[in-house]
C-alpha positions in Angstrom: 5.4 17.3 -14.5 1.6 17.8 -15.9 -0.7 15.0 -14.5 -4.2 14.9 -15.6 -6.7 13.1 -13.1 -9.9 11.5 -13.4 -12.6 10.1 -11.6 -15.9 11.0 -10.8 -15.6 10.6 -7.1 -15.0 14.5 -6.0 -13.1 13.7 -2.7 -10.6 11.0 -4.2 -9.7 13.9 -6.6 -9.2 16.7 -4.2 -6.8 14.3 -2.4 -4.9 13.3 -5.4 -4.8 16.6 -6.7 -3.2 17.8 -3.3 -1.0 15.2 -2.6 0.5 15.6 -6.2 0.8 19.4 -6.4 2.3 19.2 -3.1 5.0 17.1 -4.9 5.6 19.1 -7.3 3.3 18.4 -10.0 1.0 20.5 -12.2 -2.7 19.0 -11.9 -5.4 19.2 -14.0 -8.9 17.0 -13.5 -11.4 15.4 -14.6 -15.2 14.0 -13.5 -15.7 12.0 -16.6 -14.3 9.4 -19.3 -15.1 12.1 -21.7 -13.8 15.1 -19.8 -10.7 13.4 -19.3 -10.4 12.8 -23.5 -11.6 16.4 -24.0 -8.9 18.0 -21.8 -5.9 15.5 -22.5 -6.7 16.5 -26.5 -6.4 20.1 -25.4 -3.3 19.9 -23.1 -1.7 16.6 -23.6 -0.2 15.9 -20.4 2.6 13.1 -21.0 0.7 11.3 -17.5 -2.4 10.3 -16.8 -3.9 8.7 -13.4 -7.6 7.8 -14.0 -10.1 5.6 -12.5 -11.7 3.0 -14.1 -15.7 3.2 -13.5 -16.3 6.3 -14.6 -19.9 8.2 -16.5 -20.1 9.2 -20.1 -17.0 6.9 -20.7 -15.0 4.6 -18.5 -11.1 5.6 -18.1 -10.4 2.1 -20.2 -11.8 3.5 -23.5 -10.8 7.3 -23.1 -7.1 6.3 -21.7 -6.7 3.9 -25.3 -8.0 6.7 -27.4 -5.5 8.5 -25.9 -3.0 5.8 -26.4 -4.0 6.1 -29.9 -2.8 9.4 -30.2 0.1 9.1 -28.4 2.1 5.8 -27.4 4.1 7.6 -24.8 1.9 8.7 -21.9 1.9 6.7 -19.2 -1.4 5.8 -17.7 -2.2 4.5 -14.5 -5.7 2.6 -13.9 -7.2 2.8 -10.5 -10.1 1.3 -9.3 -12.2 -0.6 -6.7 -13.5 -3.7 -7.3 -12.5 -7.0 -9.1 -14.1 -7.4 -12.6 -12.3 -4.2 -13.2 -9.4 -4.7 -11.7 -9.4 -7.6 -14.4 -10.3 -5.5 -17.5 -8.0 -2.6 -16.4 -4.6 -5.3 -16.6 -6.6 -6.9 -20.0 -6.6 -3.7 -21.3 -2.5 -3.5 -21.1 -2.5 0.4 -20.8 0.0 0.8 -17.9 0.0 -0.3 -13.8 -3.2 -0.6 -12.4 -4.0 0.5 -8.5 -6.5 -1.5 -6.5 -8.3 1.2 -4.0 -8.1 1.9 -1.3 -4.3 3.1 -2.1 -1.4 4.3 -0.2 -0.7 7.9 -1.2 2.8 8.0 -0.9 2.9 4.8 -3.4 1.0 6.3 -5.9 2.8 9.8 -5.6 6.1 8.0 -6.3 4.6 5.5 -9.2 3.2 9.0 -10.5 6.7 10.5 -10.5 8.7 8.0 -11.8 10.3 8.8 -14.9 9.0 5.7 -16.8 6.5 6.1 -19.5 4.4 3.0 -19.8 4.9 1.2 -23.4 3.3 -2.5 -23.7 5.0 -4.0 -26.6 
């Protein structure tokens, strides 16, 4: 599986990016809202696990340009704090994670075969 991961905090990516390839997973990243677009256009992963509050874009409006594109990748929100904890469920694009996270829940809500529709 090809998971594509953003967030522009360096250390929560290096974690996530080991503790998915270590499951079996083929990781690529990104720093940005804008990086993460760029690169999804170019390899189209069919998942994507991106934080919310991010620079040049936040993951909200890359991950539903993305969703314009393509209805079936399954995007998970993560982020820390409330108002957009709020947005990221508003913004019906798949689960959202509240941080801190457990790694081993997010590893197995990453590899679930479920792609995220909202009808």
């Amino acid at each position: 599986m090809r998971v594509l991961i953003a967030d522009d905090e360096e250390s929560i990516v290096r974690l996530l990016k080991k503790a998915l390839t270590k499951a079996g997973c083929a990781v690529e990243t990104a720093t940005n809202g804008l990086e993460l677009l760029e690169l999804w256009k170019i390899s189209k992963p069919l998942t994507v696990l991106t934080d919310v509050n991010m620079p040049h874009m936040s993951g909200i409006d890359a991950c539903q340009a993305i969703k314009a594109l393509n209805t079936r990748v399954k995007i998970i929100l993560m982020t820390g704090s409330i108002e957009s904890y709020d947005a990221a469920v508003a913004a019906m694009l798949g689960p959202v994670i509240k941080k801190p996270f457990s790694l081993p829940e997010l590893t197995t809500l990453v590899l679930s075969s479920k792609t995220w529709r909202q009808s």
